[in-house]
C-alpha positions in Angstrom: -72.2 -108.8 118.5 -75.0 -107.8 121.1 -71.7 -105.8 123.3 -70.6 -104.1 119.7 -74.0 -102.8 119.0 -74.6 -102.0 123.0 -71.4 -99.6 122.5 -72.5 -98.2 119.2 -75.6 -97.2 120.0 -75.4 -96.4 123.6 -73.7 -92.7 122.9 -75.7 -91.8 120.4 -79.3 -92.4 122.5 -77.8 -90.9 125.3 -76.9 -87.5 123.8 -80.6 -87.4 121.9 -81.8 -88.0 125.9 -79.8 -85.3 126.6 -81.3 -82.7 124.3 -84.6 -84.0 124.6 -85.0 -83.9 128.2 -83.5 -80.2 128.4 -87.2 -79.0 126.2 -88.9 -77.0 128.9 -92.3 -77.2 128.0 -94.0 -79.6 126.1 -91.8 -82.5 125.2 -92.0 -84.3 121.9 -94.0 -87.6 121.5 -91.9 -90.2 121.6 -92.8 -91.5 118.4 -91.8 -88.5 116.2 -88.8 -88.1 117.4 -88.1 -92.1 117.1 -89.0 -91.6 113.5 -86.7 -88.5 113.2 -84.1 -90.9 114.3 -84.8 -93.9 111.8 -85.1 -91.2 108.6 -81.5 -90.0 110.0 -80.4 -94.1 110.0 -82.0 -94.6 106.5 -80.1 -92.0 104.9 -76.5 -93.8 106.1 -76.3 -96.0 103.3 -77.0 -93.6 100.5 -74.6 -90.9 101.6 -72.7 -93.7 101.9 -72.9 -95.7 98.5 -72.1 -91.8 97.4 -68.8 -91.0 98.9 -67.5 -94.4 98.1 -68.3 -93.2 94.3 -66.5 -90.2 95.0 -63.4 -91.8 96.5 -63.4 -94.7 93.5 -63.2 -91.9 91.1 -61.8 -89.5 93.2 -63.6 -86.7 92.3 -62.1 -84.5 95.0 -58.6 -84.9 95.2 -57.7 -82.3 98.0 -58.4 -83.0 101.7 -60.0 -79.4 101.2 -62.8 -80.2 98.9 -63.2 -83.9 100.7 -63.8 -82.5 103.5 -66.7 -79.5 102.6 -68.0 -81.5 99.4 -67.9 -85.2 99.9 -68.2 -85.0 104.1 -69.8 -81.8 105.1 -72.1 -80.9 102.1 -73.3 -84.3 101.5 -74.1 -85.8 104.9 -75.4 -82.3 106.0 -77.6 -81.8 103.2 -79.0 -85.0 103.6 -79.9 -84.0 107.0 -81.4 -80.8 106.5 -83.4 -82.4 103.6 -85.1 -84.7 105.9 -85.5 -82.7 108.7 -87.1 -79.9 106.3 -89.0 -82.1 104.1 -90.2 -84.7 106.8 -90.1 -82.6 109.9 -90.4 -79.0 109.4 -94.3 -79.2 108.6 -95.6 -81.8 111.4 -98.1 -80.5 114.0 -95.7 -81.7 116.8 -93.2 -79.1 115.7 -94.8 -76.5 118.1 -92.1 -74.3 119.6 -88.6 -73.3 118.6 -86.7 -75.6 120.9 -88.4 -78.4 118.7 -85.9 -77.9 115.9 -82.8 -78.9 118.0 -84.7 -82.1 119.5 -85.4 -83.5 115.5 -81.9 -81.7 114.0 -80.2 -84.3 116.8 -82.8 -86.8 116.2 -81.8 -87.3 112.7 -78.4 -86.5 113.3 -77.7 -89.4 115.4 -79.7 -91.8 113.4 -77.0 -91.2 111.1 -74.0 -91.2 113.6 -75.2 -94.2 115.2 -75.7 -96.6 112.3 -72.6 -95.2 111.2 -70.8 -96.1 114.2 -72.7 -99.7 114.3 -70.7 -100.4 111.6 -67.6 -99.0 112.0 -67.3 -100.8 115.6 -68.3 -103.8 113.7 -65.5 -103.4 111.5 -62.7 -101.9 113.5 -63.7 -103.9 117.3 -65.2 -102.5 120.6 -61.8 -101.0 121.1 -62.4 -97.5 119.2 -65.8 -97.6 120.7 -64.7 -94.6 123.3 -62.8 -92.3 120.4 -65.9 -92.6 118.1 -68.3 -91.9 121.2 -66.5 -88.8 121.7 -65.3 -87.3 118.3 -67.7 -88.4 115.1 -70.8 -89.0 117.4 -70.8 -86.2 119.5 -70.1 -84.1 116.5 -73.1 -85.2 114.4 -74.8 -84.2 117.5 -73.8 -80.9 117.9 -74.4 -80.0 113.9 -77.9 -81.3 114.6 -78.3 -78.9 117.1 -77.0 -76.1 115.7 -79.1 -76.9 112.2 -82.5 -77.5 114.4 -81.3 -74.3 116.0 -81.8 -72.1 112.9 -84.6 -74.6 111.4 -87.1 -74.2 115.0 -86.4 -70.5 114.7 -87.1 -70.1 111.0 -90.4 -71.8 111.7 -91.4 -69.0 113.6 -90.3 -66.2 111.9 -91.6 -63.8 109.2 -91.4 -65.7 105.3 -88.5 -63.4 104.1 -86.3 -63.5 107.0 -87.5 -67.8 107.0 -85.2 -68.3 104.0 -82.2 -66.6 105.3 -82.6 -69.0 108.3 -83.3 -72.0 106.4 -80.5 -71.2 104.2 -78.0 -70.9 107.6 -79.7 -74.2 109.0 -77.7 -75.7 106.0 -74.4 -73.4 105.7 -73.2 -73.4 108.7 -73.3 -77.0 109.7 -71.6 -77.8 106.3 -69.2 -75.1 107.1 -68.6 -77.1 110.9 -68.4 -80.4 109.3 -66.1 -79.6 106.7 -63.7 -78.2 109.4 -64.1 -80.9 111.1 -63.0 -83.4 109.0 -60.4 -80.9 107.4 -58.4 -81.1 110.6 -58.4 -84.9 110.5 -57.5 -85.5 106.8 -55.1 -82.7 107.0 -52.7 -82.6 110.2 -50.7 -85.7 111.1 -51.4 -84.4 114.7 -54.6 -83.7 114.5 -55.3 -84.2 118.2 -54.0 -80.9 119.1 -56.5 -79.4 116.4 -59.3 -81.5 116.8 -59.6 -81.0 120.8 -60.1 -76.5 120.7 -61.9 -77.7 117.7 -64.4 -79.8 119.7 -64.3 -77.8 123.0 -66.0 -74.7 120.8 -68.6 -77.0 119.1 -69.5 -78.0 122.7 -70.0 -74.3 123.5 -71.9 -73.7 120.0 -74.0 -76.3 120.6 -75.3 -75.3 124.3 -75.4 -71.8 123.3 -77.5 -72.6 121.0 -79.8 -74.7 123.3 -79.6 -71.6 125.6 -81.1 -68.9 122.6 -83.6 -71.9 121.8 -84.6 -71.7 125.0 -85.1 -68.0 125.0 -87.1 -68.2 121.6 -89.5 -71.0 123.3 -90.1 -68.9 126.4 -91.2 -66.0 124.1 -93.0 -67.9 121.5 -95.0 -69.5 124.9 -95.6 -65.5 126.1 -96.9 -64.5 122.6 -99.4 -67.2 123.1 -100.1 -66.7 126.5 -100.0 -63.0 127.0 -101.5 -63.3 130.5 -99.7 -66.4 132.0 
């Protein structure tokens, strides 16, 4: 049991590592973003407990509507709402880059307890498949939603909800395609790998403009540094 949560976890702590070492200024107490991370976890089985409701009734029939409704909206909504609700108004939330620290901090809470209990299920053998597909995904639509959430923060009210409201479209959006190609395509390997290769460069473009933001939200407050 000790080597199947070892495996589980391992990927998801060290992508959040990952994204919270690249913060170029002042990093995030340890303590927020570790809470970030169990809100994320506590939300698994409720999204959860929902889609199995949806699949007992089957409510969406179509790989199409599966995919965006009961996989993308759903677990990305719950994401956003915790990172908006429980995140977005903390002191510690100081600079743009912020947002893609917490969006992957609640992101792999999620991913990781989610993976706990698939490896449980399935053995240590599809540890390496799920570190690399459904792990590092829910990474990446972290980043990209803190991306849009850490900018909103620090922009102007009216153009705030056009952000906030792309901080929650387009990971849905990513998700849904996401699991689109694997519901969909018997092959799905040869989908899922350009599919994952342009998340990748998403996601660190993303970290790149974050960065950019940061480095001019630190010059508005330091005008003479």
């Amino acid at each position: 049991m000790l080597a199947i949560i070892s495996a589980a976890i391992a990927p998801g702590l060290a992508l959040l590592s990952y994204f919270y070492l690249r913060d170029q200024y002042d990093t995030e107490p340890i303590r927020t973003v570790f809470r970030a991370f169990l809100l994320g976890l506590a939300i698994t089985f409720p999204i959860m407990f929902v889609q199995y409701v949806l699949e007992a009734e089957q409510v969406f029939s179509t790989p199409f509507f599966r995919s965006l409704i009961s996989y993308g909206l759903l677990e990305e909504f719950f994401k956003w709402f915790i990172l908006y609700f429980f995140i977005f108004h903390l002191v510690e939330f100081d600079e743009p880059y912020d947002g893609i620290v917490y969006g992957a901090a609640v992101s792999l809470g999620f991913a990781t307890f989610e993976n706990v209990l698939f490896i449980a299920v399935n053995g240590l053998g599809s540890a390496f498949g799920r570190a690399l597909l459904p792990v590092s995904s829910h990474a990446l639509f972290g980043v990209v939603m803190g991306y849009y959430v850490g900018k909103a923060k620090f922009s102007p009210s009216l153009t705030r909800k056009n952000l906030l409201l792309l901080s929650l479209a387009v990971p849905v959006i990513l998700h849904g395609l996401y699991d689109f190609i694997l519901l969909s395509f018997s092959n799905w390997i040869y989908f899922i790998i350009p599919f994952m290769t342009f998340l990748w460069w998403l996601g660190l473009w993303k970290v790149k403009k974050a960065h950019t933001l940061t480095d001019l939200h630190h010059k508005r407050l330091n005008p003479k540094s």
